[in-house]
Each structure stands twice: as C-alpha cells, then as structure tokens.
N, C-alpha and C positions, 0 to 999 in steps of 0.2 A: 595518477591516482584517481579510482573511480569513487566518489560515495553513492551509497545508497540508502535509502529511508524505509520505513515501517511505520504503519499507524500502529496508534495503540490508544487504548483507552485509560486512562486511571478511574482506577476502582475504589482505593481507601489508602489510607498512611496507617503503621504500624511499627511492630518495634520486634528486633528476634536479639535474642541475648548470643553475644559473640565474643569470643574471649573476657568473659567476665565483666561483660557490659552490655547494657543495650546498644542497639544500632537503629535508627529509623532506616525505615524502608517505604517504598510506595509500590503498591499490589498494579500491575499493568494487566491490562484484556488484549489480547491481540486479536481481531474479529477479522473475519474470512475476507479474503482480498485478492482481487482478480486482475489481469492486465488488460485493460480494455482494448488498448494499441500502441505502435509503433509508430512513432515521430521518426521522417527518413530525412536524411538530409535534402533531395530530391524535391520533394515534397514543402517540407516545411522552414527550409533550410537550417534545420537542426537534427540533432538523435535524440531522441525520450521516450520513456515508457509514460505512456497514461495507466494509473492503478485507480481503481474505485471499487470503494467501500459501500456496505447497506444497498446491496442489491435488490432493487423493486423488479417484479414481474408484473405487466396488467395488460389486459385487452385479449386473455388467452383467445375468447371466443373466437376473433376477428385475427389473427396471428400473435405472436408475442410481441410485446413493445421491453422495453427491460431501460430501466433508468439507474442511477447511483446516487445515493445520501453525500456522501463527499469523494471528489477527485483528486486528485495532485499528479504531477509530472516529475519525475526523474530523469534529468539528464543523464545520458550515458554517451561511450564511444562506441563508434563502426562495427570494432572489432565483438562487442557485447553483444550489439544486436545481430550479428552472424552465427553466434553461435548458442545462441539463445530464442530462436525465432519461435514468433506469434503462434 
C-alpha cells in the first residue's frame, strides 16, 4: 500500500447545514506544489519524491536561483517512480 500526502493550508472553520443540521467544516487552500526530485535507491538508499511549496525565484540578473518556503518527502516504491518520472 502506497500513501501519499498533500499540503494544504487552513483557511477558517465554518458550518453548512446537512440533513437538517449543522456540520462544522474547515475551508482547506491547496497552494501550487511541485516535485523538486527523485530519491533513487542508488543513490540515496531509498525511493521519495521531494515536493516543495512557496516557490522563490531570485538572482534573475545573474541566472535563476529558485528556493522553497517548505519541503517534505514522500516515500514511494520502484514501481511509482518508473512510471511517474521527473
């Protein structure tokens, strides 16, 4: 079984009327999110994807530099990263 993750932001808690009731709810942001790389076994001695969030660009002048607000890792298997490639 593989999991996989998603950031997300919370935005606010609210309420939607649902079969003649309230239901709290919480309003999520899913903000743009990119895979920065491939953890190979080879390599790292494991499988993951690097994902990062809040994409900075600077230094156009001089070429681009490109950083990220936050990253995390996702393990995965072989078999994902074959048919999913960078």
């Amino acid at each position: 079984m593989q999991k996989f993750g998603l950031f997300g932001i919370k935005k606010e808690m609210t309420q939607l009327w649902v079969n003649g009731a309230y239901t709290p709810v919480t309003l999520v942001q899913i903000p743009e999110q990119e895979v920065i790389r491939y953890k190979t076994q080879e390599k790292d001695k494991y499988e993951a994807l690097v994902v990062g969030v809040d994409k900075k660009e600077s230094g156009k002048e001089k070429g681009q530099k490109v950083s990220y607000g936050t990253m995390a890792e996702f393990v995965v298997t072989s078999d994902f990263a074959e048919n999913y490639p960078a």
